[in-house]
DOMIBA-191517 format. One line per 5 residues: their letters; for each residue x, y, z of C-alpha. Coordinates in steps of 0.25 Angstrom, whole numbers, plus 5000, padded with zeros to 4 digits. Layout:
% residues N
a	X:Y:Z ~ ...
//
This chain:
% residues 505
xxxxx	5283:5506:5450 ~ 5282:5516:5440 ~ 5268:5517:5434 ~ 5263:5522:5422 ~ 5252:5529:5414
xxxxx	5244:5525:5402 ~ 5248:5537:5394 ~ 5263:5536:5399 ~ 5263:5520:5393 ~ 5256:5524:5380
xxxxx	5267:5535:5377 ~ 5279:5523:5381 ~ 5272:5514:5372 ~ 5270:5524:5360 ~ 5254:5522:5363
xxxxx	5242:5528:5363 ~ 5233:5530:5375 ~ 5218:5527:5375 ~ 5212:5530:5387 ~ 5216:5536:5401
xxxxx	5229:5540:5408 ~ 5231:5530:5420 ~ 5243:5524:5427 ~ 5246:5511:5425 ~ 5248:5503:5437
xxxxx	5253:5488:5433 ~ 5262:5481:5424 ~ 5261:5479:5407 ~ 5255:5465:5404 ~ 5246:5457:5396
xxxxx	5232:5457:5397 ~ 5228:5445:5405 ~ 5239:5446:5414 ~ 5235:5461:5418 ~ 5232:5466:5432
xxxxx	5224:5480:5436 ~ 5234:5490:5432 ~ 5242:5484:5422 ~ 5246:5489:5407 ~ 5240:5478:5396
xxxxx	5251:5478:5384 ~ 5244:5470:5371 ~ 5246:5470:5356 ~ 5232:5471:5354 ~ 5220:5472:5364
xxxxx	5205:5471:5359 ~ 5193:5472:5368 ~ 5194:5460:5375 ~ 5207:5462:5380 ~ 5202:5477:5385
xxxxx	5192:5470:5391 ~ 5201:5461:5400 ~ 5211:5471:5402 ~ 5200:5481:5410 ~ 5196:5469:5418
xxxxx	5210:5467:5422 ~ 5210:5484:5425 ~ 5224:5486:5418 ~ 5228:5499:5416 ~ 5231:5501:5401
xxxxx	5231:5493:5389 ~ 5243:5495:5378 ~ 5240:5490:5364 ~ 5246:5491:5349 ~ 5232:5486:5343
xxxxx	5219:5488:5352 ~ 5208:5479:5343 ~ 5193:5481:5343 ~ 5187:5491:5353 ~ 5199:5488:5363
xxxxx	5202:5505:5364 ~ 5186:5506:5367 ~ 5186:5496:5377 ~ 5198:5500:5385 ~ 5193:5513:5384
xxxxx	5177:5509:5391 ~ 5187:5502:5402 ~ 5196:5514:5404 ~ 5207:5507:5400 ~ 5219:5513:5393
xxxxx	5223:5509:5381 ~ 5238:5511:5376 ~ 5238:5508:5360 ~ 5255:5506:5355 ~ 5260:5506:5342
xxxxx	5267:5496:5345 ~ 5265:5486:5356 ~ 5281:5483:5358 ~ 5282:5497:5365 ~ 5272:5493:5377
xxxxx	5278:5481:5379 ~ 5292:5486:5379 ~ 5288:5498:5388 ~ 5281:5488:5397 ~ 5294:5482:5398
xxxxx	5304:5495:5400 ~ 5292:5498:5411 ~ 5294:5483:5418 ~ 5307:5485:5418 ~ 5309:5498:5423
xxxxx	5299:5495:5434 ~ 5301:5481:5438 ~ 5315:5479:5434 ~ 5324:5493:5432 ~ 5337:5490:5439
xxxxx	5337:5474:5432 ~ 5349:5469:5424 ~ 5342:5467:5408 ~ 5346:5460:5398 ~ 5339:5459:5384
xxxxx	5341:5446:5376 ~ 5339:5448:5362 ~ 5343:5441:5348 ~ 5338:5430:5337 ~ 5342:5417:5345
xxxxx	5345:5414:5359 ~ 5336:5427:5367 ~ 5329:5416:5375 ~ 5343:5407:5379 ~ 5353:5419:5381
xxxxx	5341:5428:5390 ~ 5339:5414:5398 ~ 5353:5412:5400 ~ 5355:5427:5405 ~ 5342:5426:5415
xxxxx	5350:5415:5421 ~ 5361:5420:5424 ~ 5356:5432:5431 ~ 5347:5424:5439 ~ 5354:5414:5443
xxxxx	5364:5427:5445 ~ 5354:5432:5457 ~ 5347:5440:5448 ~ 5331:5442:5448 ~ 5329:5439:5432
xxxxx	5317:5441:5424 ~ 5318:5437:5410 ~ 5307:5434:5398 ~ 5315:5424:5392 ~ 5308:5409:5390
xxxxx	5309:5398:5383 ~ 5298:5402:5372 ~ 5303:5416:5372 ~ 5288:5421:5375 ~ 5293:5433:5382
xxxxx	5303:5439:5373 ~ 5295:5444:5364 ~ 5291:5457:5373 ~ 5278:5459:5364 ~ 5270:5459:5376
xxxxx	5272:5462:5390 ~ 5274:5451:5397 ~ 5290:5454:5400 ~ 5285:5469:5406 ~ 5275:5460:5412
xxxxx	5285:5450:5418 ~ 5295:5460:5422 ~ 5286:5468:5431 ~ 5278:5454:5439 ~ 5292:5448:5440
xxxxx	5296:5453:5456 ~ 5283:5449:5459 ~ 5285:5435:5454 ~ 5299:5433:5459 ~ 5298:5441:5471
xxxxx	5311:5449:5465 ~ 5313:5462:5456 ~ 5320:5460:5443 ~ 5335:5460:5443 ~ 5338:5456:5429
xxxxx	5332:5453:5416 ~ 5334:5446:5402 ~ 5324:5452:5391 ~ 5325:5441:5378 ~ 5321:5452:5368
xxxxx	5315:5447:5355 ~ 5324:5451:5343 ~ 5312:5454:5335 ~ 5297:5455:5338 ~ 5284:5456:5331
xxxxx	5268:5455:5332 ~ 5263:5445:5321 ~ 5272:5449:5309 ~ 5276:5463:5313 ~ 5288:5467:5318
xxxxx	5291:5474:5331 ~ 5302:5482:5328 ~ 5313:5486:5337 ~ 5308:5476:5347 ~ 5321:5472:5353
xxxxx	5326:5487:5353 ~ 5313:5490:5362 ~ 5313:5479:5371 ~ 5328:5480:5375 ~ 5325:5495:5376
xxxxx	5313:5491:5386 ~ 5322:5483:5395 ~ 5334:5490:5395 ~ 5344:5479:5396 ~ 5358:5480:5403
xxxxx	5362:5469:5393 ~ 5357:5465:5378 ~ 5361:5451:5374 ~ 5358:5450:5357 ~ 5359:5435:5354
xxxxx	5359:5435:5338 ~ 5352:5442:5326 ~ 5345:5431:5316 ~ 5333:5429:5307 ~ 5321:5426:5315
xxxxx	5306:5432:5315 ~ 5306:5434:5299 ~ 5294:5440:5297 ~ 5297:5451:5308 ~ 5310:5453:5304
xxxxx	5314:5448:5290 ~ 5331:5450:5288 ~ 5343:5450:5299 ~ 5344:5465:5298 ~ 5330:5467:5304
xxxxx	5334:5458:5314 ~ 5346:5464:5319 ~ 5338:5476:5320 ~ 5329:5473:5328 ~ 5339:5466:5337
xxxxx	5349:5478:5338 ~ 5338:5485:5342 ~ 5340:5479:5355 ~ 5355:5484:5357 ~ 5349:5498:5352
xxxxx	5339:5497:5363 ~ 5353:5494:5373 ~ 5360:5505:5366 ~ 5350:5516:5368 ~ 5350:5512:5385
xxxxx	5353:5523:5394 ~ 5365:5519:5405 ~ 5359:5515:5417 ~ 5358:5521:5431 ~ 5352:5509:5440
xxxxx	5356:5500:5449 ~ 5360:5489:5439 ~ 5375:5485:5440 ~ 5385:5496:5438 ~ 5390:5490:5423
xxxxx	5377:5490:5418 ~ 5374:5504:5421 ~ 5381:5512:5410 ~ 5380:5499:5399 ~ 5374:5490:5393
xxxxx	5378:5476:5386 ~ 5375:5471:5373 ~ 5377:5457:5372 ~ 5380:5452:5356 ~ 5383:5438:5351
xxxxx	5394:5440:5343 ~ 5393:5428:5334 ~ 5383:5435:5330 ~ 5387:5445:5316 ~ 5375:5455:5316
xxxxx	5377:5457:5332 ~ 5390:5459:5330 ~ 5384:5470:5320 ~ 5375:5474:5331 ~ 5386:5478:5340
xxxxx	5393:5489:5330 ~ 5379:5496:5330 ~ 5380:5498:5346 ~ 5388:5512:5349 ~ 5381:5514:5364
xxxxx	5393:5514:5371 ~ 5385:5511:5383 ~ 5382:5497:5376 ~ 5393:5486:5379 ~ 5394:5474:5370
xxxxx	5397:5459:5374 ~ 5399:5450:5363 ~ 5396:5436:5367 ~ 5400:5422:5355 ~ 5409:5413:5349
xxxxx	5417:5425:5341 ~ 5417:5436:5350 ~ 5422:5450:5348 ~ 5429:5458:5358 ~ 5422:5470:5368
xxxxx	5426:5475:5380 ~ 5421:5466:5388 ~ 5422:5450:5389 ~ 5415:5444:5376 ~ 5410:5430:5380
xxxxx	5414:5418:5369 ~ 5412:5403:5365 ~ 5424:5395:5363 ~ 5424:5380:5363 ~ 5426:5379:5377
xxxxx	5415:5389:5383 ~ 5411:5402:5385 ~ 5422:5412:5386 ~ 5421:5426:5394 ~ 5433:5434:5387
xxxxx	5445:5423:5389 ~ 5438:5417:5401 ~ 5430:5402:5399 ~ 5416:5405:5406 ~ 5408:5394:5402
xxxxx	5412:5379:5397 ~ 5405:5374:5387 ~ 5401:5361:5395 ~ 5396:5372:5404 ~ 5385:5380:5394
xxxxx	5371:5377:5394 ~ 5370:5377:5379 ~ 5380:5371:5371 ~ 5375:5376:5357 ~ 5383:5389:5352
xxxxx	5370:5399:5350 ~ 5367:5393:5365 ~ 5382:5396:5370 ~ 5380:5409:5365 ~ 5367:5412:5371
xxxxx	5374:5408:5384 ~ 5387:5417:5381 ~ 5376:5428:5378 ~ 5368:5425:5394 ~ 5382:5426:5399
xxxxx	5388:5439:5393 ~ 5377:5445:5395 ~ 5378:5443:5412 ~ 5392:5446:5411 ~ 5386:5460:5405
xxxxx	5377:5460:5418 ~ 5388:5457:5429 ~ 5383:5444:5431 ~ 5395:5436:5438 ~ 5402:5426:5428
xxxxx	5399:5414:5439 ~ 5385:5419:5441 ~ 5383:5417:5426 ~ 5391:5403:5423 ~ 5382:5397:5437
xxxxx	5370:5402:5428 ~ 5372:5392:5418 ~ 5375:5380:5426 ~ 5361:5378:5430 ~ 5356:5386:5415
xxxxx	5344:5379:5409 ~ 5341:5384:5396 ~ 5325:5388:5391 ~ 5318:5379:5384 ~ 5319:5375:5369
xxxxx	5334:5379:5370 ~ 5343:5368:5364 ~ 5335:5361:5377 ~ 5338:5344:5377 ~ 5326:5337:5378
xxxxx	5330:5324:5377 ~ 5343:5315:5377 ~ 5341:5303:5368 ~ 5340:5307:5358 ~ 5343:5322:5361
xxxxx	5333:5332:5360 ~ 5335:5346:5359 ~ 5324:5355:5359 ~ 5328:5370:5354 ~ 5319:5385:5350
xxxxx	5327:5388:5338 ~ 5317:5397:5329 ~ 5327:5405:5320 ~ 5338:5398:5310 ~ 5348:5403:5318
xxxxx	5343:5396:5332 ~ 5339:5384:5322 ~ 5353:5382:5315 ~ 5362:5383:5329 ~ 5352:5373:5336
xxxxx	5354:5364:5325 ~ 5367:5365:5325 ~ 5370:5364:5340 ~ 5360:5352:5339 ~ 5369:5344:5330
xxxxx	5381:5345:5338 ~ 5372:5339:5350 ~ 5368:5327:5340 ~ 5376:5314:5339 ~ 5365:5309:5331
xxxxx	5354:5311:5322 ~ 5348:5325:5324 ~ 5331:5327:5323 ~ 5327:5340:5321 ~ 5313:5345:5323
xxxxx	5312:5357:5319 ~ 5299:5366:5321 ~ 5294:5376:5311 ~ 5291:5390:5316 ~ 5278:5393:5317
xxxxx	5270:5404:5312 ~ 5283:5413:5309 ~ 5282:5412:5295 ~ 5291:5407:5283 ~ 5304:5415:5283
xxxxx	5308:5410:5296 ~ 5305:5395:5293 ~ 5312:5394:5282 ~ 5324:5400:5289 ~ 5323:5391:5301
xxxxx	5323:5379:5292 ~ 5334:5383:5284 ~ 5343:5383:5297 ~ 5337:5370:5300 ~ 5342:5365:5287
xxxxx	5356:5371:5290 ~ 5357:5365:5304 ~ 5355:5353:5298 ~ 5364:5352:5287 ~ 5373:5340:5288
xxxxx	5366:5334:5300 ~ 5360:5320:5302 ~ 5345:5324:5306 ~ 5330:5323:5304 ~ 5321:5337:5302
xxxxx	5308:5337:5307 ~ 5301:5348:5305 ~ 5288:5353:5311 ~ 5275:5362:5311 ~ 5273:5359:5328
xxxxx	5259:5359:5325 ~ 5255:5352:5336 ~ 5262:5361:5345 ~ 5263:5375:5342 ~ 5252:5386:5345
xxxxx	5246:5397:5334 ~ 5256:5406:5336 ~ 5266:5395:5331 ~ 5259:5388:5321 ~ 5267:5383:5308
xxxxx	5261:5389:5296 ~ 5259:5379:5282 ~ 5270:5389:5277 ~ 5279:5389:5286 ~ 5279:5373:5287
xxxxx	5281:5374:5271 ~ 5292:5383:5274 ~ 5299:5374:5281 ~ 5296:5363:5273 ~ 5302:5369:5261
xxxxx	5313:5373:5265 ~ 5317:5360:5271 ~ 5314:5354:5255 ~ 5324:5364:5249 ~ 5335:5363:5256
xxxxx	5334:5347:5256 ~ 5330:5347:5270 ~ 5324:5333:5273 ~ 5311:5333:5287 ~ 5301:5326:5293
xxxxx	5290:5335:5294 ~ 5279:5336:5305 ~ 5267:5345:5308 ~ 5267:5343:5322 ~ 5278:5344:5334
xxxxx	5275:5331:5340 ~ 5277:5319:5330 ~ 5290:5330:5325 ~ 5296:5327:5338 ~ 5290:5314:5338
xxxxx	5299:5310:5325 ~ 5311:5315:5330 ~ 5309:5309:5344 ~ 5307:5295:5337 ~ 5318:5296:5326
xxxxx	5329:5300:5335 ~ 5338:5289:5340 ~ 5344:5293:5356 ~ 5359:5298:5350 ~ 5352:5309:5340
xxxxx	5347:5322:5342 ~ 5333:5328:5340 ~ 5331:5344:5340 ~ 5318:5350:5343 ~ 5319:5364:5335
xxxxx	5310:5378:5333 ~ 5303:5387:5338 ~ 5288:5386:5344 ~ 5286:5375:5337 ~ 5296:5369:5345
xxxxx	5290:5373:5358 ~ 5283:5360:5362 ~ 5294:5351:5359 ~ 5299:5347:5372 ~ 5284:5343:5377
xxxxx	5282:5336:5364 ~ 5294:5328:5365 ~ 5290:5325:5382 ~ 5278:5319:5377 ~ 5282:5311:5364
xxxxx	5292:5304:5376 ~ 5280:5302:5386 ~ 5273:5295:5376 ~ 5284:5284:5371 ~ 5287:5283:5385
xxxxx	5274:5278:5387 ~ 5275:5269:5373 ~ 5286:5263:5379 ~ 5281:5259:5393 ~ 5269:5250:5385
//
């Protein structure tokens, strides 16, 4: 493995060293998960934490904002002290250092975009391992780990062979479009990331609003987005053992129902860089583009997939799947190898996921208008009835983006037979996502001015509970939102227990 020093990590990660030059003998992760030997990486640090980091006899701490006495204290220990300006560059060189020691000659892939990271990255780690493939991904169904603010990735990525017994073949990063600390933005995030894990392939879903506050117009947005592609533009052809197509290029993968990514691709001049354009109006390139028509997923003139076939019938979902499949094609991944992929493909949790029959319950983490409006929409085709929706409010993310996602509620249900029910999931949600008296005015008023009729209900439980009990079996009831909607599932699991119980009296 190829070790390091103190003073070598605090010139990658733009730091300045306090205390001795000492070789660093384990891997980059959090403080109570530490071992003697490992690098502790943390945003801030106070005495306390120094405290437990020289009990566990790491080998240096890296910090953007030590607090209190923490430098005096690490320096009675004898523990070195790395202060960053930022802390995104320890964390995306603890990455490029995983990867480079635990995983060099892998396949990567960096998933990146507004909506659908989470899908299109679950659907790719699929098919590469149901392809033979020992996969790691940081992909879930709370997108916890695609932040990469912290080092639990670099910290995943080098205990993995131990846990599978196997090394690394191939990876699928979900990269988070934008990223911030509290209400500052961490600027080039997605450009620094991708540069860290040096992907084969970059899969850009779309470019919307989301995060207002952190980034507040689409420009912004699409830049910090491109800098992903920037970060695939500026990689040096590679000599490893990877397969011989990949070596001298890499693969952008672009929606191209998408205007501004269709923008994006003018800006790429690395001739290195081969673009693949995956949707419903596709453009040509010189290699196969992959297209929805009414009957299924095309690969140039060839059907591939039947509609009856896909695990999503929704458009943005079909177009996360065409986006999983393109992207292996890029790869080398056999055409058979990827359709067996989805005939046993369970999709994450909260993603258009059924939770009930009669009356049909959909359960979905829309959290940004555009996510909101095309679950709507693909809700109501579903619906031979009457529709529910209960819709959470997002917590703790402040106005701007409220407003926005109720308006495209709003818009979804124009000229449709439903019931809004609107929630604060007070019951449910933790500090972190807690609805402010100003967001849930927000949303209130926004619903009064465009005529928007509700039923209102702090808590997640009797929201649900409504719904549950005004729905006949032909209607449809959508559970929708972000955090707020986490709990749905096990809320709706209990609310049944209980009037099974009722009913056995």
């Amino acid at each position: 493995m190829n070790n390091i020093t103190t003073s070598y990590l605090a010139k990658k990660v733009k730091g300045k060293l306090i205390g001795d030059e000492k070789p660093i003998t384990g891997i980059f992760t959090f403080l109570n998960h530490a071992n003697p030997g490992d690098i502790v990486v943390r945003h801030w640090i106070d005495e306390k934490g120094v405290e437990i980091a020289a009990q566990k006899n790491v080998s240096c701490i890296v910090t953007q904002n030590p607090q209190g006495k923490a430098v005096e204290i690490a320096d009675k220990y004898g523990i070195p002290i790395i202060i960053t300006t930022k802390i995104e560059f320890a964390n995306a060189f603890a990455i490029k250092w995983a990867v480079k020691n635990f995983a060099k000659n892998s396949l990567r892939v960096v998933v990146t975009g507004t909506n659908g990271k989470s899908t299109t990255a679950h659907m790719i780690y699929t098919i590469l391992k149901n392809s033979g493939y020992s996969t790691y991904t940081n992909t879930d169904a709370k997108s916890e780990y695609n932040t990469l603010i912290d080092p639990v990735v670099a910290k995943q990525i080098a205990e993995f062979e131990s846990l599978n017994g196997e090394k690394i073949q191939a990876m699928v990063i979900e990269v988070s479009e934008v990223q911030g600390w509290f209400d500052k933005l961490m600027k080039d995030h997605a450009h620094l990331m991708t540069s860290a894990v040096d992907p084969n392939v970059v899969v850009i879903t779309n470019i919307s609003l989301d995060h207002i506050g952190l980034v507040n117009s689409i420009e912004e947005t699409f830049n910090e987005i491109y800098g992903s592609l920037e970060a695939l533009s500026n990689r040096s052809p590679q000599n490893s053992s990877v397969d011989a197509n990949l070596r001298d290029h890499s693969y952008a993968i672009l929606n191209s129902d998408d205007p501004l990514l269709m923008k994006m691709a003018q800006l790429v001049e690395n001739q290195d860089i081969k673009l693949l354009f995956y949707g419903s109006n596709p453009i040509g390139s010189s290699h196969p583009d992959i297209t929805l028509k009414s009957d299924g997923i095309y690969i140039g003139k060839d059907l591939f997939l039947k509609t009856e076939k896909l695990p999503f019938k929704s458009k943005h979902f079909i177009q996360n799947t065409m986006a999983a499949i393109i992207a292996c094609i890029a790869l080398n991944i056999g055409l058979e190898s990827i359709k067996n992929a989805f005939k046993s493909y369970k999709p994450l949790n909260r993603r258009f996921t059924v939770l009930g029959t009669k009356p049909l319950v959909i359960d979905d983490f829309a959290h940004n208008p555009d996510g909101i409006l095309a679950t709507i929409q693909s809700t109501s085709k579903m619906c031979d009835g009457f529709l529910y929706v209960v819709f959470a409010i997002r917590g703790s993310r402040g106005e701007s983006i409220n407003i926005l996602n109720t308006e495209a509620v709003v818009k979804g249900l124009k000229g449709i037979d439903h019931t809004l029910i609107i929630t604060s999931s007070a019951d449910v949600v933790d500090d972190a996502n807690t609805v402010t008296n100003h967001e849930k005015t927000v949303v209130l008023k926004t619903l009064d001015k465009y005529g928007q009729k509700y039923h209102f209900e702090e808590n997640l439980c009797p929201a649900i509970e409504y719904s549950v009990k005004s729905a006949k079996e032909t209607d449809t009831i959508l559970l929708i939102g972000a955090q707020g909607m986490d709990s749905a599932s096990e809320v709706l699991k209990i609310y049944i227990r209980i009037q099974i119980k009722k009913l056995s009296k």
